[in-house]
C-alpha positions as CSV (number, residue, x, y, z in Angstrom):
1,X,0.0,0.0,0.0
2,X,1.7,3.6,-0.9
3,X,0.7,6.1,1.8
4,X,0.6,9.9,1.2
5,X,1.1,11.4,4.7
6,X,0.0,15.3,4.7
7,X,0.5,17.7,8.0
8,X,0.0,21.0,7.1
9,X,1.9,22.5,10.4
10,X,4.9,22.0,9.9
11,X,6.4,22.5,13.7
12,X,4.6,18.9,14.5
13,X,6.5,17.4,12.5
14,X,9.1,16.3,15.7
15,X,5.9,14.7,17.4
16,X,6.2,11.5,18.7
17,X,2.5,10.5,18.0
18,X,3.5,11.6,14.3
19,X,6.4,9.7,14.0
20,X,5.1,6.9,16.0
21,X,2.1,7.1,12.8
22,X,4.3,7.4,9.9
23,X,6.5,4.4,11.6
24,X,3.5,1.7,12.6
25,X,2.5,2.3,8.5
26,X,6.2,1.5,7.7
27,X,6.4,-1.4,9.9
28,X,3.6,-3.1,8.5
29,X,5.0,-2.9,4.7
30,X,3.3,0.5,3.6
31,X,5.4,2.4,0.9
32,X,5.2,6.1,3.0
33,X,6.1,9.5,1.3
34,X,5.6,13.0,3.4
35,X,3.3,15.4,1.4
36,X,4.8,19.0,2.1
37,X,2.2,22.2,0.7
38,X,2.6,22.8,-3.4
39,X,3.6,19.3,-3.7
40,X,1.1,16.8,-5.9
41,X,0.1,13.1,-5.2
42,X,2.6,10.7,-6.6
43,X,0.9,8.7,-8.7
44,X,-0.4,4.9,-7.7
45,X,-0.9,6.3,-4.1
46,X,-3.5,4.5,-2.8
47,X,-4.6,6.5,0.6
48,X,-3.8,10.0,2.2
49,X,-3.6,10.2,6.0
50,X,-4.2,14.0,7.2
51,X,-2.7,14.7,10.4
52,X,-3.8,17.7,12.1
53,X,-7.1,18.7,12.7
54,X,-10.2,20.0,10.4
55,X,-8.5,22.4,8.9
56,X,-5.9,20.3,7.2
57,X,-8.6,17.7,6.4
58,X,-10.1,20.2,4.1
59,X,-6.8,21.1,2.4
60,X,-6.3,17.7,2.0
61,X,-9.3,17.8,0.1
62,X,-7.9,20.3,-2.2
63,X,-4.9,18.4,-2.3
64,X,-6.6,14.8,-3.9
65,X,-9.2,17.2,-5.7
66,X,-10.9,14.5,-8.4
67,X,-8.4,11.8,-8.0
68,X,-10.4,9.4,-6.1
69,X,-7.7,8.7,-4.1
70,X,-9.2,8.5,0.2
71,X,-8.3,10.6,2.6
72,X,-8.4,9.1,6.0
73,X,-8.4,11.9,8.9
74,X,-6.0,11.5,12.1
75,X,-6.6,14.2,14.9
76,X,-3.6,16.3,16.2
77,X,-5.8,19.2,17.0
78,X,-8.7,19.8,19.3
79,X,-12.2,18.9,18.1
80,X,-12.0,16.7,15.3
81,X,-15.2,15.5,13.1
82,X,-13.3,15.1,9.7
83,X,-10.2,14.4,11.5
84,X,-11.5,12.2,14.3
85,X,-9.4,9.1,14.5
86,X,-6.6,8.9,17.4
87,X,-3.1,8.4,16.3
88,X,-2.3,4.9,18.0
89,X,-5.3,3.4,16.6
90,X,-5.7,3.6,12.5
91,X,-2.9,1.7,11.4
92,X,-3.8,-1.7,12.7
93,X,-7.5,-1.3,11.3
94,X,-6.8,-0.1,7.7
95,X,-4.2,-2.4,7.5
96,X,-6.6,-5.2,8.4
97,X,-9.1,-3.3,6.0
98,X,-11.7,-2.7,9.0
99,X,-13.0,0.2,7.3
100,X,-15.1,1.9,4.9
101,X,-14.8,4.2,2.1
102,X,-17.6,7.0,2.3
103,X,-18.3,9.2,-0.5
104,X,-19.0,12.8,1.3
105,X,-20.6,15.6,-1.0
106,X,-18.3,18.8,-2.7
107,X,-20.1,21.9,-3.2
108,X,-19.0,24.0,-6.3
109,X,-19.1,27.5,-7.1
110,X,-19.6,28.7,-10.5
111,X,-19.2,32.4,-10.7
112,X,-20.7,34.7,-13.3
113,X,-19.7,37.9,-12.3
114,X,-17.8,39.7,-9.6
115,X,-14.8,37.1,-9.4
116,X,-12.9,34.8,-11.4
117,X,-12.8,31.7,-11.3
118,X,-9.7,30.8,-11.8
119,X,-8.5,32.9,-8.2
120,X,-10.0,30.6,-6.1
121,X,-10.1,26.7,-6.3
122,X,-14.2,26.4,-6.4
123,X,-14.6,23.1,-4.5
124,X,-15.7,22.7,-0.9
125,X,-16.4,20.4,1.6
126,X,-18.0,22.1,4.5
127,X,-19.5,25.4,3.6
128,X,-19.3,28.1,0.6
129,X,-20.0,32.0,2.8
130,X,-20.6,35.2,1.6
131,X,-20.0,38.0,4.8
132,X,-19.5,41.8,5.1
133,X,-15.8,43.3,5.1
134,X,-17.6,46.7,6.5
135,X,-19.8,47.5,9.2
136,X,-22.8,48.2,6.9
137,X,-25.2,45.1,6.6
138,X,-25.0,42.8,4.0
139,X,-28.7,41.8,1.5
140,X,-28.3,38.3,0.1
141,X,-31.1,37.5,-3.0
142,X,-31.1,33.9,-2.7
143,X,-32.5,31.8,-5.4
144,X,-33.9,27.8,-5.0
145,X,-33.7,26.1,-8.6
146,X,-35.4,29.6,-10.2
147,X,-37.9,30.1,-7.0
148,X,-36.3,33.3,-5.3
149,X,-36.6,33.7,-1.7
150,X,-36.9,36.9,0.5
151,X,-33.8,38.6,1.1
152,X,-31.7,38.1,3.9
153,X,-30.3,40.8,5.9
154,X,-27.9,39.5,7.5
155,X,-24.2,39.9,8.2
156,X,-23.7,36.9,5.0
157,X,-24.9,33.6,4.8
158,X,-24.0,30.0,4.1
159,X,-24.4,27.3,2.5
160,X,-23.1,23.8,3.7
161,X,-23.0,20.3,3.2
162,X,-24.5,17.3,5.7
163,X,-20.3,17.6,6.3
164,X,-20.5,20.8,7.1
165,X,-23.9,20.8,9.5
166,X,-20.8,20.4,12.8
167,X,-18.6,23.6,11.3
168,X,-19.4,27.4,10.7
169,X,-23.4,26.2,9.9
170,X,-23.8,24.9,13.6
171,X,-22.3,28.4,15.3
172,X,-24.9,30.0,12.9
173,X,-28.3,28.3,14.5
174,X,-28.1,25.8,11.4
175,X,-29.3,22.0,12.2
176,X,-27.3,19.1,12.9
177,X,-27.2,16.6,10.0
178,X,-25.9,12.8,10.0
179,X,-23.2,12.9,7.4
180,X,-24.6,10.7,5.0
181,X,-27.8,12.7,4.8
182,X,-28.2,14.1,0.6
183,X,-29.1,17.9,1.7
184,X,-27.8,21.3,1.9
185,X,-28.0,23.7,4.4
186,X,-28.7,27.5,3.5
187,X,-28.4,29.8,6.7
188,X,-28.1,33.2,7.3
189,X,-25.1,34.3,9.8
190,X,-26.5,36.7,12.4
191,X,-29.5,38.0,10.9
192,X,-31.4,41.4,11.2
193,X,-34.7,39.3,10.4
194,X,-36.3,38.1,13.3
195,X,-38.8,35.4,11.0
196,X,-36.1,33.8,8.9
197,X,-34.6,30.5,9.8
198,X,-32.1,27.7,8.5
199,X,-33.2,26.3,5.3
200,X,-32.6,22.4,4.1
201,X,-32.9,21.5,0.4
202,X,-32.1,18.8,-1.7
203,X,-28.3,18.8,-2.3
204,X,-29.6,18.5,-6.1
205,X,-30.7,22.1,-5.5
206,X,-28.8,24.5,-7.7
207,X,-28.5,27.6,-5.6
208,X,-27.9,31.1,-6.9
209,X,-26.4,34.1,-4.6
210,X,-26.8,37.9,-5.3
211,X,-25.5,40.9,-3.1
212,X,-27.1,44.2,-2.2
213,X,-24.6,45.9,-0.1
214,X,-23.4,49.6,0.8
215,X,-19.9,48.2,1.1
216,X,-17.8,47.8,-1.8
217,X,-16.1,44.5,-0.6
218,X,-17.2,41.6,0.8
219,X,-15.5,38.5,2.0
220,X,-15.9,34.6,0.3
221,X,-14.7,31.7,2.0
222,X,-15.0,28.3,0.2
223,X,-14.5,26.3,3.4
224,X,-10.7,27.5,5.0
225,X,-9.8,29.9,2.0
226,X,-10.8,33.3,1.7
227,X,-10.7,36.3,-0.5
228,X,-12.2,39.8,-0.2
229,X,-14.1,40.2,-3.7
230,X,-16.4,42.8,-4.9
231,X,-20.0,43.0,-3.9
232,X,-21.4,42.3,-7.5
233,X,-20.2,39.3,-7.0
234,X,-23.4,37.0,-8.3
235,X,-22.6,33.4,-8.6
236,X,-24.3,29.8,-8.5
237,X,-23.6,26.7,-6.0
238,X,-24.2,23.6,-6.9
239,X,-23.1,19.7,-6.3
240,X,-19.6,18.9,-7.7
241,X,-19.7,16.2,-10.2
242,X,-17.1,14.4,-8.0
243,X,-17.0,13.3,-4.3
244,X,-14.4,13.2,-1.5
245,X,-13.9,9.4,-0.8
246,X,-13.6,10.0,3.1
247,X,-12.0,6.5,5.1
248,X,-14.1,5.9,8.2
249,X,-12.9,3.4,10.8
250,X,-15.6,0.3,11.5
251,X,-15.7,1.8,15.1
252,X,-16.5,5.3,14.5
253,X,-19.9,6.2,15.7
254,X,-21.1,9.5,14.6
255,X,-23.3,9.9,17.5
256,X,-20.8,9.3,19.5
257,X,-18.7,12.1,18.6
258,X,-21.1,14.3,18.8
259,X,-21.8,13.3,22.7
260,X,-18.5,13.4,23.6
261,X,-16.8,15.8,21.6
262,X,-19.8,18.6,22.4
263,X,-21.4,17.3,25.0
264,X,-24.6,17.2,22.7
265,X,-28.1,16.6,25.6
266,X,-25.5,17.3,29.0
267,X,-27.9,17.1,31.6
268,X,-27.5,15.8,34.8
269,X,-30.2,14.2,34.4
270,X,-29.4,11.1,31.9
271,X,-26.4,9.9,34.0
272,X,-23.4,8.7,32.2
């Protein structure tokens, strides 16, 4: 098996649960190669392991773009929901192939004025946002597959994948969805309408975005990347005809994680 290993920051690189990771694959016949940032899959690679947190999960979801090629998360950080296997415990289990291959949705953006395309790779996993640079607030015309909704004054919005539902869409009021679920999530980030509320659609949905703002810059972020763009920016966001082939370990329990990693229904009440 030839193992891409990617950790995006860099002074871990001396950890002994790092080493310890790259070593166990080694050990147990795995041809491993370190992935540094700029650098591109070798070719006949047959996983990539991201160590870190979230945030390097989704660059390494920029990294194996439409390859195919599964990314299997390994927690360094804090939180951990892409990135929620231990280090001490995935080698034996992919080794002994006691795991799955899930295929989590991409969201693309497709940009018809206001931005080029080419400045920004257009692909995300969690969550596309628009949000005000200035202190004025921000109007976003949202459109459902040609039926327009009322504007949303709001400070931006979102729109996220079943992935996303545990990111920047659950500090917004959006719901919690189980990863597998086919839907997207369109939510408004702190807004000045007291009757609007998250909105799930069909992650067939094509979803079109227009700005009314007194600002002439606004800020995109297409999951951890952002640019400060011009507020005619008008674009459409919509499935990617590819998926991110996520690895999940047999034991990983979705519920679980959320339980213990945000204490999701604490009460004193149900015991432990």
């Amino acid at each position: 098996m030839k193992v891409a290993v990617y950790l995006r920051n860099r002074r871990l690189e001396h950890d002994a649960r790092y080493l310890g990771l790259i070593g166990k694959f080694r050990s147990g016949g795995c041809d491993v190669y370190e992935l540094l940032d700029g650098m591109s899959v070798a070719e006949g690679t047959d996983i990539l392991v991201s160590v870190g947190g979230d945030g390097t999960f989704l660059s390494s979801a920029v990294i194996v773009g439409d390859s195919g090629i599964p990314v299997l998360g390994v927690n360094l950080g804090r939180l951990g929901f892409l990135s929620e296997n231990k280090p001490d415990e995935v080698v034996e289990d992919v080794l002994a192939g006691r795991y799955s291959v899930e295929e989590r949705t991409l969201l693309h953006a497709d940009f018809f004025s206001g931005h080029s395309i080419e400045d920004m790779y257009p692909y995300a996993l969690n969550e596309i946002t628009v949000h005000r640079a200035g202190p004025a607030m921000l109007g976003v015309d949202v459109s459902i597959d040609g039926s327009s909704l009322p504007t949303y004054w709001a400070d931006g919005l979102l729109v996220a994948t079943s992935s996303g539902s545990t990111a920047y869409s659950l500090s917004a009021g959006g719901p919690i969805v189980m990863p597998e679920s086919k839907v997207l999530i369109v939510a408004p980030i702190s807004p000045h309408n007291l009757n609007v509320r998250p909105l799930v659609v069909p992650d067939t949905s094509e979803i079109t975005l227009s700005l009314r703002a007194r600002d002439e810059k606004v800020f995109l972020t297409i999951d951890n990347r952002s640019e400060e763009v011009s507020t005619d920016l008008r674009m459409k966001i919509s499935m990617a005809q590819f998926s991110l082939k996520r690895i999940r370990l047999n034991k990983s329990n979705f519920i679980k994680a959320l339980t213990t990693k945000l204490f999701w229904g604490e009460d004193i009440r149900n015991g432990r």
